[in-house]
LUMVEXNU-720444 format. One record per residue (C-alpha): residue in one letter; x negated, y negated, z negated. Coordinates in steps of 0.05 Angstrom, whole numbers, plus 5000, padded with zeros to 4 digits. Each point is the difference from the previous one (the first is absolute). Example, Ala and Ser with C-alpha at 12.3 -4.5 7.8 and 13.67 -1.06 7.14 Angstrom:
<timis>
A475450904844S497349315013
</timis>
This chain:
<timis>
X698889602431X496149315018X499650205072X507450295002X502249224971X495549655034X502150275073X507849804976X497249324992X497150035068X505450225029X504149484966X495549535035X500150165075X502449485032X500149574939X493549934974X497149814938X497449195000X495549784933X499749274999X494449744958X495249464977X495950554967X499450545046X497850504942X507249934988X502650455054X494850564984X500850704964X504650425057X496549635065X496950615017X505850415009X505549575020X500350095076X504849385005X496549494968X497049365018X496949474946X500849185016X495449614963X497449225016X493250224949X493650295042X497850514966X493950624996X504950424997X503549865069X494650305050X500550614938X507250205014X499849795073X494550505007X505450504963X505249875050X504349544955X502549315036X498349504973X503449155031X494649544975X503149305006X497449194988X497149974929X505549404987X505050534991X498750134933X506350284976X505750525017X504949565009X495049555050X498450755025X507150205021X502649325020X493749935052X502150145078X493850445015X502150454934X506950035029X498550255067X494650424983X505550404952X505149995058X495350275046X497950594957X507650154973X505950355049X505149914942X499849564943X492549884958X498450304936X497049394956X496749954934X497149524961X496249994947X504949634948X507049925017X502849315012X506749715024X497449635059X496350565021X505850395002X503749445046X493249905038X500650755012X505949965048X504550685019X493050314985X500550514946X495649814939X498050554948X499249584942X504049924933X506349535013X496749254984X505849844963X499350594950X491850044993X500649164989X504950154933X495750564983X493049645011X501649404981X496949974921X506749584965X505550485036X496050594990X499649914931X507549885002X500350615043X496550484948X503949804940X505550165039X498450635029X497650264915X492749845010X500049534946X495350414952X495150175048X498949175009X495949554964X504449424973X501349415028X502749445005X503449635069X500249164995X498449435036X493149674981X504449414975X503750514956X494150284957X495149714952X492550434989X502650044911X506450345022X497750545053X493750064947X504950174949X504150545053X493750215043X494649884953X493149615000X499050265077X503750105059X501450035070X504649505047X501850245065X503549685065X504550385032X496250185059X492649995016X494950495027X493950334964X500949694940X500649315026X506049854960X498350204931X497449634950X496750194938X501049474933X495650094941X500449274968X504549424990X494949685044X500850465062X507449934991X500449285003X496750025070X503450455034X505549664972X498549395026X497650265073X506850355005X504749564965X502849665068X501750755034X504650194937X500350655024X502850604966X494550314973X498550684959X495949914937X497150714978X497350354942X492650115010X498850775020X493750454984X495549765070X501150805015X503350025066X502250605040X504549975066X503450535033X503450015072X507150345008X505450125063X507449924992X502950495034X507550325008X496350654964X496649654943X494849644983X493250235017X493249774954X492649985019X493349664999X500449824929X492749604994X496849514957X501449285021X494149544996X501549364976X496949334984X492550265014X496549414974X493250235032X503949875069X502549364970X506550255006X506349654964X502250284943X506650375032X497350095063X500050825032X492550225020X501050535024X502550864977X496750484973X503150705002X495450274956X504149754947X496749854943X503249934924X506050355025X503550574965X502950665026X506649604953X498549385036X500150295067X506950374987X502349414976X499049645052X502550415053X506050164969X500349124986X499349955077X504750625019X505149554964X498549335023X501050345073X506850284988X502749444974X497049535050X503350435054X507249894963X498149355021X499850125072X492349984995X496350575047X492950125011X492549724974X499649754921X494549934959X499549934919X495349674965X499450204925X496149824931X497850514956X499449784924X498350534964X504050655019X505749505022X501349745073X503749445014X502749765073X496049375026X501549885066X504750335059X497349925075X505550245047X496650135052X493850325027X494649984956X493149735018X497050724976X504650435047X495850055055X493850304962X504550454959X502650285071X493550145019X498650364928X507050355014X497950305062X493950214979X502750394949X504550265037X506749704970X506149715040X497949264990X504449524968X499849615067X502850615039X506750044947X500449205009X500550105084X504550584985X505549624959X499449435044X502050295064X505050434962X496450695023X502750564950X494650314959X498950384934X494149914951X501150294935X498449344958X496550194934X495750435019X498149485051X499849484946X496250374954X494250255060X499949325029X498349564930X494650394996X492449664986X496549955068X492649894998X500549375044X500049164989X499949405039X498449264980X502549405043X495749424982X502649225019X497649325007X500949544937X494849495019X499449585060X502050275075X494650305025X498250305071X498250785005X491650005038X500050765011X504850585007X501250514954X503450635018X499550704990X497050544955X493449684962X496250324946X501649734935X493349814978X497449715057X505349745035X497950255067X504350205045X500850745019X505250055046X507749825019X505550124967X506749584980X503750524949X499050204930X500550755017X493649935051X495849854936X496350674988X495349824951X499649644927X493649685038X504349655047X504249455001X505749785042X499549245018X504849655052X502549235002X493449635004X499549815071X495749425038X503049465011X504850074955X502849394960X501050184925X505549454963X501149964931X504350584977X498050385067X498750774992X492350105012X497850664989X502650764990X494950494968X503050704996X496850524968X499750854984X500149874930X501249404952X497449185017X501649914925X495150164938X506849964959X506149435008X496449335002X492350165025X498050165076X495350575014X492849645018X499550395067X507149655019X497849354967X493450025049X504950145058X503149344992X493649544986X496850355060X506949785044X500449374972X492849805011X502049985073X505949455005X498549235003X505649574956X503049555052X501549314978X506949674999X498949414970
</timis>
């Protein structure tokens, strides 16, 4: 059936094609390769450009300065390059929905999540709202919603206990999540974010056991897969303490009751979303404590892990959770029966990938890395951009490390991807991944801002 749905997407398309706009061009991976009306915009040079070029796939490079989809589709060049490869109106998609995007976008047709919706949904005070609402409230960790001014460290001690989390209402990667342990710590943050007075969510501290899992609202259900271990706060990376490195869909820890559980948490989350006018990508982030599992964090949107778990999809031959998301979006009729592709698709997949970033000073990227290499010693064997082109557990995938490159603070640097597992459990690195890194490392030069 994944050639049947994929030539009603193509057909869908003629005419109308398919633009991804991206900063990250790994963004708009996972169907490339079959899409027939699909072009990718990106303003980030990239190994993998003269890759899919090679495969046929078109590819707008534009000025580096454009470093965002908004700058992307706002930009004249971008404009006419879509007109002059569309006869009726485009096909966009970006990689999180936004408002101004969706203005930016014109009559153009874009096959995202209404803004409006994903905002309420994403957005980590109104979610929270959200979920109570919708009779999630058990599966939450409690917390409380105040204004820094509002809350003293003794009182949310005495509700929270002698740890736990504050959170902003948006942020990326863990960037917005803050972990208390003392009086101390409290005191200042307090007094860095005192002036903002922002609504803020003050959390119970969770078991540092996180799972995600990606769903689709759609008018037939809900459908569930890539259910994977998410690495957080390595500390060997220097990593903050919330901050996602990476998914490993070997899953490890979880339970064949954990797994249920969460599909069936997910299958809900979707339906009711979708009473909310919501359609399309989610993803879930969870905590496991114990045999419990408690809802963390909503992302209503695509998922950074989508595009490998495509790949995985196809290789096992399963209708891929970005197929169903096309499918609902441009309203094409189709019929999946949904738990038996929820239960096949949550499946443990011997596969993980680790994205490693800058925490230090900017730095400049001395020599290219891209392609297969062998894990030991880091030679290159040959190209390849995709997690399913890894044939080996003696290779690894390694793509983002490219001369010339300017690394900021908070930049993504690296993404190893493996056959296999990076981790030797949930907080230490395997050494052959660990040497990876030094090796890569060795060859940038910290530029100086001062």
């Amino acid at each position: 059936m994944i050639r049947e749905y994929i030539e009603m997407i193509n057909k869908a398309t003629l005419g109308s094609p398919i633009f991804y706009l991206t900063k990250n061009i790994e963004r708009s991976f996972g169907l490339e390769n079959l899409l027939r009306h699909f072009y990718i915009i990106t303003g980030q040079n990239s190994y993998t450009i003269r890759l899919l070029e090679e495969r046929g796939i078109e590819v707008m490079l534009t000025q580096p300065e454009l470093s965002s989809s908004l700058q992307l589709i706002k930009d004249s060049k971008v404009q006419e390059y879509i007109t002059k490869n569309t006869r009726n109106k485009a096909h966009l998609m970006y990689f999180k929905p936004s408002r101004a995007l969706e203005v930016a976008s014109g009559d153009n047709i874009v096959l995202n999540p209404d803004a409006r919706i994903a905002g309420k949904i994403e957005n980590k005070i109104t979610q929270y709202q959200l979920l109570q609402e919708g009779g999630f409230g058990d599966n939450l960790p409690k917390a409380i919603l105040k204004r820094i001014s509002e809350v003293d460290f003794d009182s949310l001690v005495k509700e929270l206990g002698s740890s736990f989390v504050v959170q902003f209402d948006v942020g990326h990667s863990g960037n917005s999540t803050f972990f208390i342990h003392s009086k101390e710590e409290f005191d200042t943050f307090k007094n860095e974010y005192f002036r903002t007075n922002m609504m803020m969510k003050f959390v119970q501290t969770c078991a540092f056991h996180f799972i995600t899992t990606n769903g689709v609202a759609t008018i037939n259900g809900t459908y569930v897969g890539g259910l994977c271990n998410q690495m957080t706060g390595l500390q060997e990376l220097g990593a903050l303490r919330g901050e996602t490195c990476g998914n490993n869909w070997y899953q490890l820890g979880v339970t064949d009751q954990i797994r249920e559980e969460a599909v069936a948490l997910t299958k809900l989350l979707g339906e009711y979303f979708y009473t909310l006018g919501y359609r399309g990508f989610f993803g879930v982030d969870f905590s496991i404590t114990g045999e419990e599992l408690y809802i963390l964090e909503i992302n209503a949107r695509q998922t950074a892990s989508i595009q490998d778990f495509t790949k995985l999809q196809l290789e096992n031959e399963e209708i891929p959770l970005a197929v169903i998301n096309l499918l609902e979006l441009l309203q094409i009729p189709f019929s999946i029966d949904i738990e038996q592709y929820n239960k096949n698709n949550a499946q443990p997949i011997d596969a993980s990938a680790l994205i490693v970033r800058n925490h230090a000073k900017p730095f400049q990227v001395l020599e290219s890395y891209g392609g297969l290499y062998d894990i030991e010693s880091v030679t290159k064997k040959e190209d390849a951009y995709a997690i399913d082109e890894i044939y080996s557990t003696s290779r690894a995938l390694i793509l983002e490390a490219i001369e010339g490159r300017m690394i900021g603070q908070g930049d993504d640097f690296l993404k190893i991807s493996v056959r296999g597992n990076v981790l030797k459990d949930m907080e230490h690195i395997d050494d052959n991944i660990l040497n990876i890194i030094a090796t890569i490392q060795a060859k940038t030069k910290t530029i100086d801002t001062a």
